[in-house]
C-alpha positions as CSV (number, residue, x, y, z in Angstrom):
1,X,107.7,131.9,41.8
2,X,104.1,131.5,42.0
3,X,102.9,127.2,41.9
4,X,100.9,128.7,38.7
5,X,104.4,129.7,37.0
6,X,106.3,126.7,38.5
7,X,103.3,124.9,36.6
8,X,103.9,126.6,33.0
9,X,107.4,126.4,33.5
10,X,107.9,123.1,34.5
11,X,110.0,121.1,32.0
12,X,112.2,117.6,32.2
13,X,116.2,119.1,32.1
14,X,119.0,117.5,31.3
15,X,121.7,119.4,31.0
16,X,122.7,121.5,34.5
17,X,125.2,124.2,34.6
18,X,128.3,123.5,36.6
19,X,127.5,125.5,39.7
20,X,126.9,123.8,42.7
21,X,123.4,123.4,44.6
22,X,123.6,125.1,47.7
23,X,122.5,122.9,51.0
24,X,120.0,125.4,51.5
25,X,118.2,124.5,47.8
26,X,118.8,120.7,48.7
27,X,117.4,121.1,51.9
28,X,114.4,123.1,50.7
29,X,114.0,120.9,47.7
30,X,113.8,117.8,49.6
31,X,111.2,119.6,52.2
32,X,108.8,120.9,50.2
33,X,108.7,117.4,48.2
34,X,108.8,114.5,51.1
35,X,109.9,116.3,54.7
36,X,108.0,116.9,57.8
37,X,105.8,114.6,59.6
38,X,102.6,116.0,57.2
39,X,104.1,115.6,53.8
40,X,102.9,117.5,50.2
41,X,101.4,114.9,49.4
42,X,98.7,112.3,51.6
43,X,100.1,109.0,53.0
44,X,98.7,106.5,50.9
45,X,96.5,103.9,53.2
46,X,98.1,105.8,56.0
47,X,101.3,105.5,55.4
48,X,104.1,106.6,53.4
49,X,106.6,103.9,51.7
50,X,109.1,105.7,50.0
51,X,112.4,106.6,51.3
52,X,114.5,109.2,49.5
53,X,118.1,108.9,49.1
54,X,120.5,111.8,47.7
55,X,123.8,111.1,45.7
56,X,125.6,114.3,46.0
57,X,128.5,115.2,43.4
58,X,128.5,119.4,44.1
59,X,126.8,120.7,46.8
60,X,128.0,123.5,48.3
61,X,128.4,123.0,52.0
62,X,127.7,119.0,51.5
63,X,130.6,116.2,51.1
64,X,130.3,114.1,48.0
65,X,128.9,111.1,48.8
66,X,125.6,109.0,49.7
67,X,122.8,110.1,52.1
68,X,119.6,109.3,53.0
69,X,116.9,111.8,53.9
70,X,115.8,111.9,57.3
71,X,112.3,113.8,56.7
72,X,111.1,114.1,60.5
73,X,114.4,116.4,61.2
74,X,114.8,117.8,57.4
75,X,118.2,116.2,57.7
76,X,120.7,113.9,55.8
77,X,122.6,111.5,57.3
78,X,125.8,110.3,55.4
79,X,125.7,106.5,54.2
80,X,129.0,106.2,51.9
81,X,132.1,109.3,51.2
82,X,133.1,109.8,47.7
83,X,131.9,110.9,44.3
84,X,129.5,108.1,43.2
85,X,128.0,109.8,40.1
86,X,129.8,107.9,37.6
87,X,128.7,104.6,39.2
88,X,125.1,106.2,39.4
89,X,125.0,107.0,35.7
90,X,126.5,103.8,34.7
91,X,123.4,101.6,36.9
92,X,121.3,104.0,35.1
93,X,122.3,102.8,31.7
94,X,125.1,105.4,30.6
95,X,122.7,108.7,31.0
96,X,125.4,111.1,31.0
97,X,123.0,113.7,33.0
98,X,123.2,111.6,36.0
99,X,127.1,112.1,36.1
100,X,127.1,115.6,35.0
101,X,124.1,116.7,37.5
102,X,125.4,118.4,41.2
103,X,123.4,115.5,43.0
104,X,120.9,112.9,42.4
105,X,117.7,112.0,44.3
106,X,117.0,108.4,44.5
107,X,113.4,107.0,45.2
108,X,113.3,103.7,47.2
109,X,110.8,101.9,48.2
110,X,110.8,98.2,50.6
111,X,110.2,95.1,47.7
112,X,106.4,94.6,48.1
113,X,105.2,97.7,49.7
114,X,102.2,98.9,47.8
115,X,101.6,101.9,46.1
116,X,105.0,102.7,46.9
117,X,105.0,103.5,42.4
118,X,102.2,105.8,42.9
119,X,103.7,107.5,46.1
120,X,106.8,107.7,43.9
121,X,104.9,109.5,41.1
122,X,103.6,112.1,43.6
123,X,106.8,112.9,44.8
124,X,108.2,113.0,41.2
125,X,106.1,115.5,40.8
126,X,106.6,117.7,43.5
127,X,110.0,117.5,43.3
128,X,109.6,119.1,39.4
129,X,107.7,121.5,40.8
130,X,110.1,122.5,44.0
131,X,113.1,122.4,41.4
132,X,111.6,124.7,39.1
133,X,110.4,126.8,41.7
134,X,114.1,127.0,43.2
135,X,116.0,127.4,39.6
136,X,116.7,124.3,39.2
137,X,116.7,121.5,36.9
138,X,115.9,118.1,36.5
139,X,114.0,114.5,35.0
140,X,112.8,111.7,36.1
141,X,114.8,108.8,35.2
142,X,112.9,105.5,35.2
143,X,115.6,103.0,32.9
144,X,118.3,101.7,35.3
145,X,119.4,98.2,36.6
146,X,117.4,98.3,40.1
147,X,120.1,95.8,41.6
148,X,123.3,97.9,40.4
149,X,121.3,101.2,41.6
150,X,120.4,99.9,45.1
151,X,124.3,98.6,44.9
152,X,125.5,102.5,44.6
153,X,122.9,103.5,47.2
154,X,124.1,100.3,49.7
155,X,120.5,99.9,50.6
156,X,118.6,96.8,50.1
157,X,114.9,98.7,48.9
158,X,114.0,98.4,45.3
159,X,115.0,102.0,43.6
160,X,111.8,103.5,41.9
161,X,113.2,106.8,40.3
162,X,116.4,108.4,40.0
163,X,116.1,112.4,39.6
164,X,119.0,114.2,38.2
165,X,119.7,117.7,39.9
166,X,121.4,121.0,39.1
167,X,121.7,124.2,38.4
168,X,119.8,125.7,34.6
C-alpha cells in the first residue's frame, strides 16, 4: 500500500477480528513507527522521550504478556507473563477494544520530560499509518487512570497513549 492510500484509508478501529498479529506485523509495526537509531519521525530538541511498551494478548509467535520495545535492536524484551488485557481495559476506563484487541501499544514518557505529548502525537500517527498500511486496525486511546496504567505496565513513566491493535 502506497503512504497516499495508507493516508485515505486511515481510520480510528475498534473492533479487531480474532486472528492473531503475527510477530512479523508487530515487529514491522513498531519499526516503521519508533525503531532504529534514526526514527520516522525527528528527535525533538535532540532527543527522543517516549518509550513504547506492548501488552500482547494474541500474537502469533509472542507469549502473552508485557514488553517493552527495544528500538536500537527492533526487539522486545519481556517485563511481566500473562494475559494483562483485562487489567489494561479496566485502567483505560472499561473500553472493551482494549481487551478484545491481539495486543496494545502503550506510550510512556519520564514525568516532566518535555514534548514527550507532541512526540507521542507523532508517533500516534505513524503508528495509524503503519497499521493501516499492514491490515491492521487501531485508535488512539487518550481516557485512562495514568497511575492504574503504569500499574499494568510495572513502569514508573507517566502513560501518554494507549493504542489498541488487531486484525480488520
Amino acid at each position: 500500500m502506497s503512504l497516499e492510500e495508507a493516508i485515505v484509508a486511515r481510520r480510528s478501529i475498534r473492533e479487531y477480528g480474532s486472528e492473531p498479529v503475527e510477530l512479523a506485523e508487530l515487529t514491522g509495526l513498531l519499526l516503521w513507527t519508533v525503531g532504529g537509531k534514526l526514527r520516522s519521525y525527528p528527535p525533538l530538541r535532540g532527543s527522543y522521550r517516549v518509550t513504547c511498551y506492548v501488552v500482547a494478548r494474541n500474537v502469533e509467535g509472542l507469549k502473552p504478556g508485557v514488553y517493552e520495545y527495544l528500538p536500537l535492536e527492533n526487539a522486545l524484551e519481556r517485563l511481566g507473563s500473562g494475559d494483562y488485557s483485562r487489567k489494561l481495559a479496566y485502567a483505560c476506563l472499561g473500553q472493551g477494544w482494549v481487551a478484545r484487541a491481539a495486543l496494545n501499544v502503550v506510550l510512556c514518557a519520564r514525568e516532566g520530560s518535555e514534548l514527550a505529548e507532541v512526540e507521542a502525537g507523532m508517533v500516534g500517527q505513524g503508528l495509524y499509518l503503519a497499521a493501516t498500511s499492514l491490515g491492521l486496525g487501531t485508535v488512539a486511546v487518550g481516557a485512562f487512570y495514568d497511575d492504574e496504567v503504569a500499574s499494568v505496565l510495572g513502569v514508573s513513566e507517566r502513560p501518554l497513549y494507549v493504542f489498541p491493535v488487531g486484525k480488520i
